[in-house]
C-alpha positions in Angstrom: 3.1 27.3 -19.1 6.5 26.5 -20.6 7.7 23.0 -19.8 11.1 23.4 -21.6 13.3 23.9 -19.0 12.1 21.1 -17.0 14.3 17.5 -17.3 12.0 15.2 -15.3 8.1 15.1 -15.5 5.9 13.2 -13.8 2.2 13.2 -15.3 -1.1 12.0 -13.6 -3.6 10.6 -14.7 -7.1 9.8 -13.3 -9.6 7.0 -13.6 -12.3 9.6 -14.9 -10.0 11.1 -17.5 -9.0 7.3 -19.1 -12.2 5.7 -18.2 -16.3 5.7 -19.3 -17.9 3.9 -16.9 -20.1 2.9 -20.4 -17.7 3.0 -23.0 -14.5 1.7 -21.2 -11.3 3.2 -22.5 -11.1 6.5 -24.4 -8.4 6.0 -26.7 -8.2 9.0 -28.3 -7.9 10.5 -25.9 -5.1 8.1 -24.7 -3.7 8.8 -28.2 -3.6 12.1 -28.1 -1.5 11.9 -24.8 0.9 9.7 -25.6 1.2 12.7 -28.7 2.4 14.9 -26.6 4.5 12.7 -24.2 6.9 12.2 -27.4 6.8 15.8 -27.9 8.3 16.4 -24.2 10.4 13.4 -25.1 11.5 14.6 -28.7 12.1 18.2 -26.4 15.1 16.4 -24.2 12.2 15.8 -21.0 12.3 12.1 -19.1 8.6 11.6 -18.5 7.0 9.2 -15.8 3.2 8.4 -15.7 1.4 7.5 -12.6 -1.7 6.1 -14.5 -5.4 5.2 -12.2 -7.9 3.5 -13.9 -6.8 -0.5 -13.6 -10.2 -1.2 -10.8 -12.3 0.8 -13.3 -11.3 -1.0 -16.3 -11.7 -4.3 -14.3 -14.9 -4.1 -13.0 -16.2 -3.0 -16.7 -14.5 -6.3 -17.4 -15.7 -8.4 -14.9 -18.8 -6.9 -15.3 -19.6 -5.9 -11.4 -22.3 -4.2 -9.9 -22.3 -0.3 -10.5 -22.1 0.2 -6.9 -19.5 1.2 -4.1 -17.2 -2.4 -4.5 -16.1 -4.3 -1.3 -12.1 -5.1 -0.3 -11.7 -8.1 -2.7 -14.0 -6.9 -5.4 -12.1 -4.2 -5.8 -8.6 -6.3 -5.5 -10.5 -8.6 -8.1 -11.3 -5.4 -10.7 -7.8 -4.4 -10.2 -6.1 -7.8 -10.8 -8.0 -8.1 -14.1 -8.0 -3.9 -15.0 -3.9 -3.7 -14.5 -3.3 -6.4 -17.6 -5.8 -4.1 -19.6 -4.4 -1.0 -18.4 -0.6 -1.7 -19.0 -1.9 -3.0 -22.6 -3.8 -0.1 -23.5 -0.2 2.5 -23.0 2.4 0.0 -24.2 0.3 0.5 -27.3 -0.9 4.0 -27.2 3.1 4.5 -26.3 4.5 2.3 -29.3 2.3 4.1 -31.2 4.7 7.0 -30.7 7.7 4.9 -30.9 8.1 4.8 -27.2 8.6 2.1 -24.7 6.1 1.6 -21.5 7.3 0.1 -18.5 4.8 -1.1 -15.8 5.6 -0.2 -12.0 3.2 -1.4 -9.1 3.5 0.4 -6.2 2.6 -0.2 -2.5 3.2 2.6 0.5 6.2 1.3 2.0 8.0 1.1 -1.5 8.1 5.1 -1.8 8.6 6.0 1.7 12.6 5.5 2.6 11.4 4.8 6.5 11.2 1.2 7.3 11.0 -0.2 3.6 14.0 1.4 2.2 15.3 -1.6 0.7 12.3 -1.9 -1.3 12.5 2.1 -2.1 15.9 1.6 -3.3 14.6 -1.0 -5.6 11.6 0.7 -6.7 13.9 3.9 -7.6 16.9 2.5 -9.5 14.3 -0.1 -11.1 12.7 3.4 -12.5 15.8 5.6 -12.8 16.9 2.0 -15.1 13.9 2.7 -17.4 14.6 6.0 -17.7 18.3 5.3 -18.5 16.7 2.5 -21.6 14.1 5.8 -23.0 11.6 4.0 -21.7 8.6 5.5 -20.0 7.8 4.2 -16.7 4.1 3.6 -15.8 3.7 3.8 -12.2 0.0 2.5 -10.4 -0.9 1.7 -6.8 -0.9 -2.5 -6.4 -4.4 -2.4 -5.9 -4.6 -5.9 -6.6 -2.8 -7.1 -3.1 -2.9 -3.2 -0.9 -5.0 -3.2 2.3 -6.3 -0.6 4.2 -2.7 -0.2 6.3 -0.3 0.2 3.2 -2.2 2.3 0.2 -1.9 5.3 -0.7 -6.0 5.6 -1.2 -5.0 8.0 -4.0 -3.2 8.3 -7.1 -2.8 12.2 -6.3 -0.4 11.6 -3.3 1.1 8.1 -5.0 2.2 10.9 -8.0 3.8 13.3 -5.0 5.3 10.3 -3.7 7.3 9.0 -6.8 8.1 13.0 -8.0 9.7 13.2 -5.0 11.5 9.9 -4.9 12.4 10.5 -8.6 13.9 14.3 -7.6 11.6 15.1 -10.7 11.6 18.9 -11.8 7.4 18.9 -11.9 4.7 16.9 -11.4 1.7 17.7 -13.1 -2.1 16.3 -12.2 -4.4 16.4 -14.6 -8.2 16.8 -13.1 -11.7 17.2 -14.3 -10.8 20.8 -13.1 -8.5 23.1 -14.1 -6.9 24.1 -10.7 -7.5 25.2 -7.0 -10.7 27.5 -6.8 -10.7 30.1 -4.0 -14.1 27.9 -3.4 -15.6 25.3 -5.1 -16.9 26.2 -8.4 -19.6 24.5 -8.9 -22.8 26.6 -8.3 -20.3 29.3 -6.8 -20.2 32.1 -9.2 -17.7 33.7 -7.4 -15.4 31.6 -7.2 -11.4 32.4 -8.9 -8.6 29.8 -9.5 -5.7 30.5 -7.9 -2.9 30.4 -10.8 0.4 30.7 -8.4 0.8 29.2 -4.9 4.1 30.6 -3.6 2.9 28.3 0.3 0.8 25.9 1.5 -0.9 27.8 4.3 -3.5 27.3 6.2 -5.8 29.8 4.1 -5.0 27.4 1.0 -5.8 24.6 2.5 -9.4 25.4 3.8 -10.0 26.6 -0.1 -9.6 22.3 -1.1 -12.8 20.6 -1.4 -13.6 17.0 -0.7 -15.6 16.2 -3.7 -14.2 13.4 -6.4 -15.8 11.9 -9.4 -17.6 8.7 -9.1 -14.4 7.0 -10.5 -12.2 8.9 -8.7 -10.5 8.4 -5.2 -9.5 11.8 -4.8 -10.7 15.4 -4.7 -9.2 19.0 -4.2 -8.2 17.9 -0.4 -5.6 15.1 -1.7 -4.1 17.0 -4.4 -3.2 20.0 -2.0 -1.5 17.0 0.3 0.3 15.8 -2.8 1.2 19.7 -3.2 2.8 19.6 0.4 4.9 16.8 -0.4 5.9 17.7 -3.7 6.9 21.5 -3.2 9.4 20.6 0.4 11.1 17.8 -1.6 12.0 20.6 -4.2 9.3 19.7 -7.1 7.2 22.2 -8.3 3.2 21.1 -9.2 0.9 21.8 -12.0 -3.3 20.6 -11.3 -4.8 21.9 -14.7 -7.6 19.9 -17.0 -7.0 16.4 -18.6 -10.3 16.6 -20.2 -9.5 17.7 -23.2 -7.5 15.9 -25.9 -3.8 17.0 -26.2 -3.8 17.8 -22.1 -0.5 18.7 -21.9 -0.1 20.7 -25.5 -3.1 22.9 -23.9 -1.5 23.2 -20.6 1.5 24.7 -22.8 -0.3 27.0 -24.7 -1.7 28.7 -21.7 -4.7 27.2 -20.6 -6.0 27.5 -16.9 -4.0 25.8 -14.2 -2.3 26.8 -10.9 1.2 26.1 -10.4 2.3 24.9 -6.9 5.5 26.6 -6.2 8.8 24.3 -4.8 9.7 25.8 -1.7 13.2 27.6 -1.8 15.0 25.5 0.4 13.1 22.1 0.2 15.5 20.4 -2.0 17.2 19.3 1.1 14.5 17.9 2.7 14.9 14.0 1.8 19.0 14.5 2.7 17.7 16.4 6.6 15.5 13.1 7.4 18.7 11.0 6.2 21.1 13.2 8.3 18.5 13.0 11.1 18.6 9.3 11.9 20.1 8.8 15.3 20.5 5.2 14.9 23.3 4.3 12.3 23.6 0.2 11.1 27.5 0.6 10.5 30.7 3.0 9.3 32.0 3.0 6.1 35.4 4.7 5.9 37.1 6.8 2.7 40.3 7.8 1.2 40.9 11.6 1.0 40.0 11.4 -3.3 36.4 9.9 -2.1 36.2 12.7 0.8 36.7 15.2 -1.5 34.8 14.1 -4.5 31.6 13.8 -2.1 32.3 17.4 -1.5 31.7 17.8 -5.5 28.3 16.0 -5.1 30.0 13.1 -6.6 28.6 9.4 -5.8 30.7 7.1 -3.9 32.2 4.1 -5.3 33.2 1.3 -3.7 37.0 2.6 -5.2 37.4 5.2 -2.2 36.6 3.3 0.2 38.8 1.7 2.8 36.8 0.0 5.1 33.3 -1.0 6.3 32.2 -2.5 10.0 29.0 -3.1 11.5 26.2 -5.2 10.4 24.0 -3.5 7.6 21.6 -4.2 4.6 21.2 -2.6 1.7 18.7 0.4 2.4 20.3 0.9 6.0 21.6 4.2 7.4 25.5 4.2 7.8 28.3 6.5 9.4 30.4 8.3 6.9 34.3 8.6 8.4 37.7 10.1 7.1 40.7 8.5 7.4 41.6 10.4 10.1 38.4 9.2 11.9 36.3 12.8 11.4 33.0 12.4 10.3 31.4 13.3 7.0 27.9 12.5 7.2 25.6 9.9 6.9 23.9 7.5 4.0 22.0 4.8 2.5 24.4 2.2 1.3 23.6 0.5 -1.8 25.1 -3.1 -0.8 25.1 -5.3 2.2 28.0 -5.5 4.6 28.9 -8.9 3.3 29.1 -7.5 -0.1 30.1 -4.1 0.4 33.2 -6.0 2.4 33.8 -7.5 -0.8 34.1 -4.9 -3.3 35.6 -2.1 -0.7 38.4 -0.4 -2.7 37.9 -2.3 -5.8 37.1 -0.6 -9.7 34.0 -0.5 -11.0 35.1 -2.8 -14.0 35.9 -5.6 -11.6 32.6 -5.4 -9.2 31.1 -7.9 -11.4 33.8 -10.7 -11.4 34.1 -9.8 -7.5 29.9 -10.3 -6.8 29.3 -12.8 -9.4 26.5 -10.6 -11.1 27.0 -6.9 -12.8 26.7 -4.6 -9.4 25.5 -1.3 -9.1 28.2 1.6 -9.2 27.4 3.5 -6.6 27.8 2.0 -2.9 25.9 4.7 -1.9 24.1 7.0 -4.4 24.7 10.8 -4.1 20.9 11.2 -3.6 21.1 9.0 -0.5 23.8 11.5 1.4 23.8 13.7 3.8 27.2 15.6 4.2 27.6 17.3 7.8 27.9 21.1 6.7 31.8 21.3 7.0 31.9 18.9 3.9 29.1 19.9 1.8 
Protein backbone atom coordinates (compact mmCIF):
# COMPACT_ATOMS: atom_id res chain seq x y z
CA UNK A 1 0.00 0.00 0.00
CA UNK A 2 1.38 3.44 -0.94
CA UNK A 3 1.19 5.92 1.85
CA UNK A 4 2.64 8.85 -0.22
CA UNK A 5 -0.22 10.65 -0.90
CA UNK A 6 -1.43 10.73 2.53
CA UNK A 7 -0.61 14.17 4.84
CA UNK A 8 -1.96 13.07 8.22
CA UNK A 9 -1.38 9.50 9.74
CA UNK A 10 -2.52 8.20 12.67
CA UNK A 11 -0.84 4.78 13.79
CA UNK A 12 -2.00 2.34 16.53
CA UNK A 13 -0.46 0.58 18.54
CA UNK A 14 -1.44 -2.32 20.87
CA UNK A 15 -0.30 -3.47 24.35
CA UNK A 16 0.61 -7.03 22.79
CA UNK A 17 2.63 -5.56 20.00
CA UNK A 18 4.95 -3.21 22.68
CA UNK A 19 4.56 -5.48 25.48
CA UNK A 20 5.92 -9.22 26.82
CA UNK A 21 4.17 -9.98 29.67
CA UNK A 22 7.86 -11.62 30.66
CA UNK A 23 10.25 -9.52 29.09
CA UNK A 24 8.55 -6.04 29.33
CA UNK A 25 9.23 -3.75 26.46
CA UNK A 26 10.40 -4.87 23.06
CA UNK A 27 12.60 -2.27 21.92
CA UNK A 28 13.47 -3.23 18.82
CA UNK A 29 10.80 -3.57 17.85
CA UNK A 30 9.96 0.01 19.16
CA UNK A 31 13.15 0.94 17.23
CA UNK A 32 12.32 -0.27 14.31
CA UNK A 33 9.00 1.78 14.34
CA UNK A 34 10.11 4.80 15.18
CA UNK A 35 12.45 3.92 11.75
CA UNK A 36 9.84 4.18 9.77
CA UNK A 37 7.86 6.97 11.40
CA UNK A 38 10.84 9.31 10.23
CA UNK A 39 10.61 7.81 6.94
CA UNK A 40 6.79 9.04 6.61
CA UNK A 41 8.16 12.07 8.31
CA UNK A 42 11.28 12.57 5.98
CA UNK A 43 8.30 11.76 2.99
CA UNK A 44 6.26 15.25 3.92
CA UNK A 45 3.52 12.87 6.28
CA UNK A 46 2.41 14.43 10.04
CA UNK A 47 2.23 11.31 12.04
CA UNK A 48 0.16 10.78 15.45
CA UNK A 49 0.49 7.68 17.60
CA UNK A 50 -2.20 6.39 19.73
CA UNK A 51 0.16 4.08 21.81
CA UNK A 52 -1.61 1.11 24.59
CA UNK A 53 0.50 -0.57 26.71
CA UNK A 54 0.96 2.06 29.95
CA UNK A 55 -1.30 -0.77 32.54
CA UNK A 56 0.82 -3.49 30.96
CA UNK A 57 4.08 -1.96 31.60
CA UNK A 58 2.82 -0.91 35.13
CA UNK A 59 1.70 -4.01 36.47
CA UNK A 60 5.16 -5.63 35.15
CA UNK A 61 6.48 -2.81 37.35
CA UNK A 62 4.52 -3.02 40.16
CA UNK A 63 4.87 -6.50 40.01
CA UNK A 64 0.87 -7.52 40.29
CA UNK A 65 -0.70 -10.65 40.07
CA UNK A 66 -0.96 -12.21 36.46
CA UNK A 67 -4.57 -12.15 36.72
CA UNK A 68 -7.72 -10.12 35.45
CA UNK A 69 -6.74 -6.59 37.66
CA UNK A 70 -9.58 -4.83 39.63
CA UNK A 71 -10.68 -0.83 39.04
CA UNK A 72 -7.75 0.71 40.98
CA UNK A 73 -5.22 -1.96 40.24
CA UNK A 74 -5.46 -1.29 37.03
CA UNK A 75 -5.55 2.76 37.57
CA UNK A 76 -2.44 1.97 39.82
CA UNK A 77 -0.49 -0.11 36.70
CA UNK A 78 -1.47 2.70 34.59
CA UNK A 79 -0.24 5.58 36.82
CA UNK A 80 3.12 3.92 37.06
CA UNK A 81 3.10 2.31 33.16
CA UNK A 82 2.31 5.92 31.52
CA UNK A 83 5.85 7.55 32.95
CA UNK A 84 7.50 4.26 31.54
CA UNK A 85 5.61 4.34 28.44
CA UNK A 86 6.09 8.14 27.40
CA UNK A 87 9.96 7.41 28.29
CA UNK A 88 10.34 4.43 26.24
CA UNK A 89 9.05 6.70 22.64
CA UNK A 90 10.62 10.16 23.60
CA UNK A 91 13.64 7.90 23.29
CA UNK A 92 12.94 5.46 20.65
CA UNK A 93 11.70 8.94 18.84
CA UNK A 94 14.89 11.07 19.65
CA UNK A 95 16.55 8.30 18.46
CA UNK A 96 15.34 9.33 15.05
CA UNK A 97 15.69 12.90 15.69
CA UNK A 98 12.09 13.36 16.49
CA UNK A 99 10.24 15.00 19.20
CA UNK A 100 7.31 12.94 21.30
CA UNK A 101 4.64 14.66 22.84
CA UNK A 102 2.44 12.85 25.46
CA UNK A 103 -1.50 13.31 25.16
CA UNK A 104 -3.96 11.65 27.77
CA UNK A 105 -7.16 11.24 26.76
CA UNK A 106 -10.59 10.72 28.39
CA UNK A 107 -14.12 10.19 26.36
CA UNK A 108 -15.53 13.49 26.59
CA UNK A 109 -12.17 15.13 25.31
CA UNK A 110 -12.73 13.71 21.66
CA UNK A 111 -16.39 13.83 21.44
CA UNK A 112 -17.41 17.70 20.53
CA UNK A 113 -21.06 16.96 22.41
CA UNK A 114 -21.05 18.15 25.91
CA UNK A 115 -17.12 18.49 26.48
CA UNK A 116 -16.30 20.61 23.53
CA UNK A 117 -14.35 23.02 25.41
CA UNK A 118 -12.08 20.33 26.38
CA UNK A 119 -12.19 18.87 22.55
CA UNK A 120 -11.13 22.23 21.40
CA UNK A 121 -8.30 21.96 23.78
CA UNK A 122 -7.28 18.59 23.18
CA UNK A 123 -7.26 19.38 19.21
CA UNK A 124 -5.31 22.68 18.91
CA UNK A 125 -3.05 21.30 21.85
CA UNK A 126 -2.33 18.36 19.09
CA UNK A 127 -2.63 20.39 15.83
CA UNK A 128 0.24 22.77 18.08
CA UNK A 129 2.53 19.70 18.13
CA UNK A 130 2.11 19.01 14.86
CA UNK A 131 2.77 22.63 13.85
CA UNK A 132 6.50 22.33 16.35
CA UNK A 133 7.39 18.56 14.11
CA UNK A 134 6.67 17.02 17.00
CA UNK A 135 4.93 13.67 17.16
CA UNK A 136 2.05 13.47 19.36
CA UNK A 137 1.55 10.39 21.47
CA UNK A 138 -1.98 9.97 22.31
CA UNK A 139 -3.21 7.13 25.34
CA UNK A 140 -6.55 6.69 27.16
CA UNK A 141 -6.07 8.37 30.96
CA UNK A 142 -6.32 5.09 32.40
CA UNK A 143 -4.87 6.34 35.45
CA UNK A 144 -8.24 8.46 36.56
CA UNK A 145 -11.12 6.82 33.55
CA UNK A 146 -14.15 5.00 35.05
CA UNK A 147 -16.44 2.83 33.67
CA UNK A 148 -18.79 5.99 32.35
CA UNK A 149 -16.00 7.95 30.45
CA UNK A 150 -13.38 5.33 28.62
CA UNK A 151 -13.19 4.38 25.66
CA UNK A 152 -12.42 0.54 26.85
CA UNK A 153 -10.26 0.46 23.76
CA UNK A 154 -7.41 1.94 22.08
CA UNK A 155 -9.01 0.73 18.63
CA UNK A 156 -12.02 3.20 18.83
CA UNK A 157 -9.72 6.01 20.97
CA UNK A 158 -7.50 5.81 17.44
CA UNK A 159 -11.02 6.40 15.35
CA UNK A 160 -11.76 9.03 17.72
CA UNK A 161 -8.56 11.32 17.43
CA UNK A 162 -8.29 10.46 13.22
CA UNK A 163 -11.41 11.87 13.09
CA UNK A 164 -10.91 14.80 15.42
CA UNK A 165 -7.56 15.30 13.68
CA UNK A 166 -9.37 15.25 9.85
CA UNK A 167 -6.39 12.80 9.40
CA UNK A 168 -6.04 11.29 5.79
CA UNK A 169 -5.65 7.37 7.41
CA UNK A 170 -5.56 5.75 10.35
CA UNK A 171 -3.81 2.59 10.49
CA UNK A 172 -4.12 -0.31 13.39
CA UNK A 173 -1.67 -2.52 13.67
CA UNK A 174 -2.94 -6.14 15.08
CA UNK A 175 -1.62 -9.52 15.86
CA UNK A 176 -3.60 -10.11 12.57
CA UNK A 177 -3.22 -8.88 9.38
CA UNK A 178 -6.88 -7.78 8.59
CA UNK A 179 -10.62 -8.68 8.63
CA UNK A 180 -11.15 -12.54 7.87
CA UNK A 181 -14.39 -13.53 6.20
CA UNK A 182 -14.30 -15.84 9.57
CA UNK A 183 -11.94 -16.20 12.16
CA UNK A 184 -8.84 -17.76 11.13
CA UNK A 185 -7.76 -19.59 13.64
CA UNK A 186 -8.54 -23.29 13.10
CA UNK A 187 -10.75 -22.12 10.03
CA UNK A 188 -9.03 -23.16 6.93
CA UNK A 189 -11.30 -21.51 4.97
CA UNK A 190 -11.23 -18.47 5.97
CA UNK A 191 -10.00 -15.17 3.37
CA UNK A 192 -9.04 -11.57 4.42
CA UNK A 193 -10.99 -9.16 3.04
CA UNK A 194 -8.38 -6.67 1.37
CA UNK A 195 -10.97 -3.65 0.38
CA UNK A 196 -14.10 -2.67 2.30
CA UNK A 197 -15.89 -0.23 -0.01
CA UNK A 198 -19.18 -0.28 3.36
CA UNK A 199 -19.66 -1.29 6.61
CA UNK A 200 -22.67 -3.57 6.20
CA UNK A 201 -24.26 -5.72 8.06
CA UNK A 202 -22.56 -8.76 6.30
CA UNK A 203 -19.11 -7.21 7.46
CA UNK A 204 -19.91 -6.80 10.55
CA UNK A 205 -21.05 -10.41 11.58
CA UNK A 206 -17.54 -11.48 9.85
CA UNK A 207 -15.67 -9.42 13.37
CA UNK A 208 -14.84 -11.73 16.05
CA UNK A 209 -14.65 -10.99 19.72
CA UNK A 210 -11.45 -12.58 20.58
CA UNK A 211 -8.38 -10.14 21.99
CA UNK A 212 -5.01 -11.12 23.33
CA UNK A 213 -4.55 -11.44 26.89
CA UNK A 214 -3.05 -7.88 26.88
CA UNK A 215 -5.27 -6.53 24.72
CA UNK A 216 -8.79 -4.77 25.25
CA UNK A 217 -9.90 -5.17 21.94
CA UNK A 218 -10.65 -7.74 19.12
CA UNK A 219 -12.02 -7.76 15.52
CA UNK A 220 -15.54 -6.31 16.90
CA UNK A 221 -13.91 -2.92 18.11
CA UNK A 222 -11.78 -2.27 15.26
CA UNK A 223 -14.83 -2.61 12.71
CA UNK A 224 -16.55 0.15 15.24
CA UNK A 225 -13.42 2.28 14.92
CA UNK A 226 -13.86 1.49 10.95
CA UNK A 227 -17.44 3.10 11.21
CA UNK A 228 -16.32 6.08 12.78
CA UNK A 229 -13.27 6.56 10.84
CA UNK A 230 -14.69 6.05 7.12
CA UNK A 231 -18.17 8.69 7.80
CA UNK A 232 -15.75 11.39 9.11
CA UNK A 233 -13.90 11.07 5.77
CA UNK A 234 -10.64 8.89 6.99
CA UNK A 235 -9.84 5.90 5.28
CA UNK A 236 -8.48 2.67 7.67
CA UNK A 237 -5.68 0.24 7.38
CA UNK A 238 -5.82 -3.15 10.22
CA UNK A 239 -2.64 -5.03 8.88
CA UNK A 240 0.24 -6.91 11.24
CA UNK A 241 2.45 -4.98 13.78
CA UNK A 242 4.21 -8.10 14.63
CA UNK A 243 6.83 -7.82 12.65
CA UNK A 244 9.70 -5.29 12.85
CA UNK A 245 9.45 -2.35 10.38
CA UNK A 246 5.31 -2.62 10.53
CA UNK A 247 4.76 0.09 8.50
CA UNK A 248 7.78 -0.39 5.74
CA UNK A 249 5.93 -4.06 5.31
CA UNK A 250 2.54 -2.59 5.13
CA UNK A 251 4.17 -0.51 2.14
CA UNK A 252 5.73 -3.12 0.37
CA UNK A 253 2.55 -5.02 0.08
CA UNK A 254 1.96 -7.16 2.82
CA UNK A 255 -1.62 -8.45 3.89
CA UNK A 256 -4.01 -5.86 5.24
CA UNK A 257 -7.54 -4.62 4.36
CA UNK A 258 -8.14 -1.16 3.74
CA UNK A 259 -11.45 0.43 5.14
CA UNK A 260 -12.63 2.68 2.45
CA UNK A 261 -13.81 6.61 3.54
CA UNK A 262 -17.17 6.92 2.48
CA UNK A 263 -17.75 9.40 -0.48
CA UNK A 264 -19.55 11.95 1.18
CA UNK A 265 -18.56 11.53 4.92
CA UNK A 266 -16.25 14.34 5.11
CA UNK A 267 -19.16 16.44 6.05
CA UNK A 268 -20.20 14.57 8.69
CA UNK A 269 -18.55 16.38 11.82
CA UNK A 270 -19.83 19.97 9.99
CA UNK A 271 -23.99 18.16 9.65
CA UNK A 272 -23.85 17.39 13.61
CA UNK A 273 -22.53 21.15 14.02
CA UNK A 274 -25.21 22.52 11.56
CA UNK A 275 -27.69 20.22 13.31
CA UNK A 276 -27.69 21.89 16.78
CA UNK A 277 -31.08 23.46 17.35
CA UNK A 278 -29.94 25.31 20.36
CA UNK A 279 -27.43 28.13 19.51
CA UNK A 280 -25.51 30.00 22.77
CA UNK A 281 -25.23 33.38 20.74
CA UNK A 282 -24.79 35.40 17.16
CA UNK A 283 -21.77 36.61 15.94
CA UNK A 284 -22.16 39.00 13.01
CA UNK A 285 -19.61 39.69 9.78
CA UNK A 286 -18.58 42.12 7.31
CA UNK A 287 -19.18 41.23 3.66
CA UNK A 288 -14.92 40.40 3.26
CA UNK A 289 -15.50 37.72 6.27
CA UNK A 290 -18.88 36.51 4.47
CA UNK A 291 -17.13 35.91 1.54
CA UNK A 292 -13.85 34.60 2.59
CA UNK A 293 -15.99 31.73 4.60
CA UNK A 294 -17.29 31.02 1.24
CA UNK A 295 -13.44 30.18 0.24
CA UNK A 296 -13.22 27.80 3.29
CA UNK A 297 -11.27 30.51 4.91
CA UNK A 298 -11.20 30.73 8.96
CA UNK A 299 -12.75 33.55 10.63
CA UNK A 300 -10.83 36.08 12.41
CA UNK A 301 -11.93 38.16 14.80
CA UNK A 302 -11.00 41.08 11.83
CA UNK A 303 -14.49 40.53 10.00
CA UNK A 304 -16.40 40.58 12.52
CA UNK A 305 -18.78 43.20 13.67
CA UNK A 306 -20.56 42.08 16.49
CA UNK A 307 -21.25 39.35 19.05
CA UNK A 308 -24.43 38.98 21.56
CA UNK A 309 -25.54 36.30 23.74
CA UNK A 310 -23.89 34.54 26.42
CA UNK A 311 -21.32 31.80 25.15
CA UNK A 312 -18.09 29.84 26.13
CA UNK A 313 -15.58 28.81 24.22
CA UNK A 314 -16.64 25.36 22.65
CA UNK A 315 -20.35 26.69 22.36
CA UNK A 316 -22.51 26.50 19.15
CA UNK A 317 -23.15 30.14 17.72
CA UNK A 318 -25.43 31.81 14.92
CA UNK A 319 -23.51 32.99 11.94
CA UNK A 320 -25.28 36.42 10.47
CA UNK A 321 -24.55 38.99 7.52
CA UNK A 322 -24.79 42.38 7.85
CA UNK A 323 -27.89 42.50 6.36
CA UNK A 324 -29.14 40.00 9.09
CA UNK A 325 -29.27 36.69 6.66
CA UNK A 326 -27.84 33.75 8.00
CA UNK A 327 -24.65 31.91 7.15
CA UNK A 328 -24.47 29.03 9.26
CA UNK A 329 -23.45 27.97 12.41
CA UNK A 330 -20.07 27.34 14.60
CA UNK A 331 -17.93 26.56 17.43
CA UNK A 332 -16.33 29.78 18.53
CA UNK A 333 -12.95 29.68 19.74
CA UNK A 334 -13.28 32.55 22.54
CA UNK A 335 -15.76 33.41 25.17
CA UNK A 336 -18.28 36.19 24.75
CA UNK A 337 -16.35 38.43 27.15
CA UNK A 338 -13.34 37.92 25.07
CA UNK A 339 -14.64 37.50 21.82
CA UNK A 340 -16.41 41.19 22.66
CA UNK A 341 -12.96 42.30 23.11
CA UNK A 342 -11.16 41.45 20.15
CA UNK A 343 -14.28 41.77 17.61
CA UNK A 344 -12.99 43.62 14.51
CA UNK A 345 -9.50 43.90 15.81
CA UNK A 346 -5.91 42.37 13.73
CA UNK A 347 -4.48 39.52 14.57
CA UNK A 348 -1.14 41.38 15.51
CA UNK A 349 -2.99 43.26 18.19
CA UNK A 350 -5.17 40.24 19.90
CA UNK A 351 -2.37 39.82 22.24
CA UNK A 352 -1.99 43.36 23.64
CA UNK A 353 -6.02 43.35 23.59
CA UNK A 354 -6.27 39.76 25.85
CA UNK A 355 -3.23 40.12 27.73
CA UNK A 356 -1.82 36.63 26.48
CA UNK A 357 -0.89 35.57 22.65
CA UNK A 358 -4.69 34.46 21.38
CA UNK A 359 -5.58 32.04 18.97
CA UNK A 360 -6.26 33.41 15.37
CA UNK A 361 -9.09 31.96 14.49
CA UNK A 362 -12.42 32.95 16.47
CA UNK A 363 -13.88 30.10 15.04
CA UNK A 364 -11.78 27.56 13.16
CA UNK A 365 -12.92 26.58 9.55
CA UNK A 366 -13.16 22.92 10.80
CA UNK A 367 -15.72 24.10 13.36
CA UNK A 368 -18.30 25.57 10.55
CA UNK A 369 -21.10 24.74 8.99
CA UNK A 370 -22.13 27.15 6.07
CA UNK A 371 -26.05 26.87 5.20
CA UNK A 372 -25.78 25.57 1.43
CA UNK A 373 -26.36 29.06 -0.20
CA UNK A 374 -22.83 30.09 1.26
CA UNK A 375 -20.86 27.15 0.99
Amino acid sequence: MQLSSKKRIVIKIGSALLVDREAGLKEEWLNSLCDDIAKLVENGAQVLLVSSGAIALGRNVLNLPNRALKLDESQAAAAVGQIELGRAWAQALSNQSLVAGQILLTLNDTEGGAGRRTYLNARDTIERLLDLNAIPVVNENDSIATSEIRYGDNDRLAARVATMMNADLLILLSDIDGLYTAPPNGNPDAKLVSVVDDITPEIEAMAGSAGSELSRGGMVTKVEAAKIATRAGTDMVITSGTPNHPIAALQAGEPATLFKALPTSGSARKKWISGQLQTEGEVVLDDGAANALQKGKSLLPAGVVSVSGSFSRGDVVTLKSKSGAILGQGLVGYDMSEADLIKGAKSSDLENLLGYAGRPALIHRDDMALNPSHN
